[in-house]
C-alpha positions in Angstrom: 0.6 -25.8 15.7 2.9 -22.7 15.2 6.4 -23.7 14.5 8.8 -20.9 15.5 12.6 -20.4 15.2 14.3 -17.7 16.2 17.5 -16.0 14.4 19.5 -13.3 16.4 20.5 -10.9 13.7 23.3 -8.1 12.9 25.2 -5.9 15.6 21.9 -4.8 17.6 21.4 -8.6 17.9 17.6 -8.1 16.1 14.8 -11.4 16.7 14.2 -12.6 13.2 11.5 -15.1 13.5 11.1 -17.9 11.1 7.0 -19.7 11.5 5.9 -22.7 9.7 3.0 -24.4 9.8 1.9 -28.0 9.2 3.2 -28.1 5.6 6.8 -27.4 5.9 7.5 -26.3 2.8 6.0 -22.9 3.6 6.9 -20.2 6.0 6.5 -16.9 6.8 9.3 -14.4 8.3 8.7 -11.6 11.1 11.6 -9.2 10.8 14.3 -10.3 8.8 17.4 -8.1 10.6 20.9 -7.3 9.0 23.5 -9.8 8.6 21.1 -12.3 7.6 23.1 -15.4 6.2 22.1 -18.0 8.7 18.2 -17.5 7.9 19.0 -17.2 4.2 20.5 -20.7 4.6 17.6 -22.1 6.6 15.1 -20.7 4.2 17.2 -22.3 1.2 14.4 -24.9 0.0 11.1 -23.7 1.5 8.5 -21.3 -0.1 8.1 -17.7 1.4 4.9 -16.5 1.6 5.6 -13.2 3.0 7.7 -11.2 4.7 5.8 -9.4 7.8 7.3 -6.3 9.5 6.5 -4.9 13.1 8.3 -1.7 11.8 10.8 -0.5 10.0 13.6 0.9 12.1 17.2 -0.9 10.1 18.2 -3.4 12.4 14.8 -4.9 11.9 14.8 -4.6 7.7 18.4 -5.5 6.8 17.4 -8.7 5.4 14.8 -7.6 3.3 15.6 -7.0 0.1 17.9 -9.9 -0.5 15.4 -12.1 0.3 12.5 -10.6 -1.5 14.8 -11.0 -4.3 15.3 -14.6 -3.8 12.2 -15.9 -2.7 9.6 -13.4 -4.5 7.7 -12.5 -1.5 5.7 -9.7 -0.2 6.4 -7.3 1.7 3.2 -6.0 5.0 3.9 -3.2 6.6 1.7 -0.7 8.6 0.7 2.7 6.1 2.6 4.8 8.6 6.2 4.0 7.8 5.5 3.3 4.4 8.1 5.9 2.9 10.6 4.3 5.7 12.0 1.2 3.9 13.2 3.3 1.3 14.1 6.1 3.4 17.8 5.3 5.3 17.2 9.1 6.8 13.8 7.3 8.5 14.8 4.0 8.8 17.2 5.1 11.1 20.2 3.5 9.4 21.5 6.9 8.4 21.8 7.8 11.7 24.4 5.1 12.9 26.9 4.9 10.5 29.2 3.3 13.5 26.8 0.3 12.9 26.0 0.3 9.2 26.1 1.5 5.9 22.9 3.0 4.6 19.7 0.4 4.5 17.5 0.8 1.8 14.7 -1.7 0.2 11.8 -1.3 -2.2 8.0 -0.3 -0.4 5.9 -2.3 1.0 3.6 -4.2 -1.4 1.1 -4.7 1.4 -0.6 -2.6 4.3 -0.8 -3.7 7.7 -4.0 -2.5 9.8 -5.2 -2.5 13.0 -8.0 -5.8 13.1 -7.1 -7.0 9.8 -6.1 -10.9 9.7 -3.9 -12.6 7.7 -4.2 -16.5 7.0 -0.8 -17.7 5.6 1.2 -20.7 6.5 -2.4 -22.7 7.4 -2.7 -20.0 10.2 -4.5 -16.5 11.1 -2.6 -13.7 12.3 -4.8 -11.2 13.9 -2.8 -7.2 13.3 -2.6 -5.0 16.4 -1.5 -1.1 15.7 0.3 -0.2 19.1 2.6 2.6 18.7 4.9 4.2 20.4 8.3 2.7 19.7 7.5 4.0 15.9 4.1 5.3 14.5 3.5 1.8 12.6 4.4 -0.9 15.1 2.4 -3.4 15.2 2.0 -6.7 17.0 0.8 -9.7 15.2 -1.0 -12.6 16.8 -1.2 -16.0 16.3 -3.0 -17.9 18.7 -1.1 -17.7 21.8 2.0 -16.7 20.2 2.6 -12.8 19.9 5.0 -10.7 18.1 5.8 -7.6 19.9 8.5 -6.0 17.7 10.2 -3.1 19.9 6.9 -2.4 21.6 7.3 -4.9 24.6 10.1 -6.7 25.7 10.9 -9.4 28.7 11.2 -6.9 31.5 11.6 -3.9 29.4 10.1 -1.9 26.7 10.9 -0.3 23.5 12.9 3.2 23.2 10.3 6.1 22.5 13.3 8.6 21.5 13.9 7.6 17.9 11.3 9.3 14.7 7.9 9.6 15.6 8.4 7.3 18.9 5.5 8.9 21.8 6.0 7.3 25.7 2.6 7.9 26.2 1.7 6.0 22.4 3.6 3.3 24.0 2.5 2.7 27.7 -1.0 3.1 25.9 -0.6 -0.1 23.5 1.2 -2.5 26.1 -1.8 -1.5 29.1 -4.7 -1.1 26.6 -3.9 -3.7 23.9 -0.9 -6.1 24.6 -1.9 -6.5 28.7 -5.6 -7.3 27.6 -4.8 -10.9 26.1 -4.7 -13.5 28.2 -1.7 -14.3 30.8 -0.6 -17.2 29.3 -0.1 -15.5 25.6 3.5 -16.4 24.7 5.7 -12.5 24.0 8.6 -13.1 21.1 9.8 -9.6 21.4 12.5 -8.2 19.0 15.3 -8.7 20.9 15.5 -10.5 24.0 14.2 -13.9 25.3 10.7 -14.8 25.3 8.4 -13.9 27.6 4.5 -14.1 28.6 2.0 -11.1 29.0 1.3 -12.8 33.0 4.8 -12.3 34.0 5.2 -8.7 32.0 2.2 -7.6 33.9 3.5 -9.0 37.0 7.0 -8.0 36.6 7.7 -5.2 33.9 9.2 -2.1 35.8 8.4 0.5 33.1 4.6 -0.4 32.3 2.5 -2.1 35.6 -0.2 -3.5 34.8 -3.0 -1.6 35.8 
């Protein structure tokens, strides 16, 4: 079973998701977000395996660095944004100096693809490409535990204005990708509550479900 606890990050109050499996001692992170003292304090005694990125818009990379550095972990992201974690001009972080100072961090040491699986933590984490929000979102899944990034959200849906976001990329992934797994799959979105696919497509006023 997938332990999961959440960490609300930074000003844009960014999902940071902390997984373990049966061997505590390991854990993987999802989007480790700015301001990111009270995971760095959490992850204090346990082994990083990786560091696993949806995309890599600021609010969701802050953390990054700093605990590469500590933990000497790798870095997956999808090929798409892999100039971006350097970049603060792509990243985004350039653009809101109102919220932060420039966010920069070393590439990627890893690609993420669409169908490629990942075993850490005792677990296999199946990659989804579904853009939209960014070119190189992707979802990752776990069993019956998904997570969506900024692609789908409880009631809502990522913002398709920022570099390289497409409405039609993103409607795309949620009805042809996330909206094909099964009702009961479990949504950890990056921001937000939690939420299930059954009551998105039931509920979600910017994507039906077809």
């Amino acid at each position: 079973m997938l332990n999961i606890r959440t960490f609300t990050l930074g000003p844009l109050q960014t999902n940071a998701y902390l997984l373990q499996g049966e061997d505590l001692g390991k854990a993987v992170i999802v989007d480790p977000g700015m301001n990111p003292g009270p995971l760095l304090k959490a992850i204090h005694d346990l082994e990083i395996e990786a560091i696993l990125l949806t995309h890599a818009h600021f609010d969701h990379i802050g953390g990054v660095e700093e605990i590469r550095k500590l933990k000497g972990c790798p870095v997956y992201l999808h090929d798409l944004e892999s100039d971006w974690l350097p970049s603060a001009k792509l990243n985004g972080s350039l653009n809101w100096p109102q919220v932060t100072p420039p966010i920069t961090a070393s590439p990627a040491e890893f690609a993420l693809g669409e169908g490629q699986k990942l075993n850490l933590i005792g677990h296999s984490f199946q990659v989804f490409h579904t853009p939209g929000h960014s070119p190189g979102s992707v979802s990752l899944l776990c069993g019956k535990d998904l997570f969506a990034g900024d692609v789908l959200f409880r009631m809502g849906v990522g913002r398709t204005d920022l570099t390289g976001g497409r409405e039609r990329d993103l409607v795309d992934s949620i009805q042809n990708r996330l909206y094909q797994f099964s009702d009961d799959v479990v949504v950890y979105p990056g921001h937000g509550p939690k939420t299930t696919i059954g009551y998105e497509k039931q509920n979600n006023p910017y994507v039906p479900s077809r």
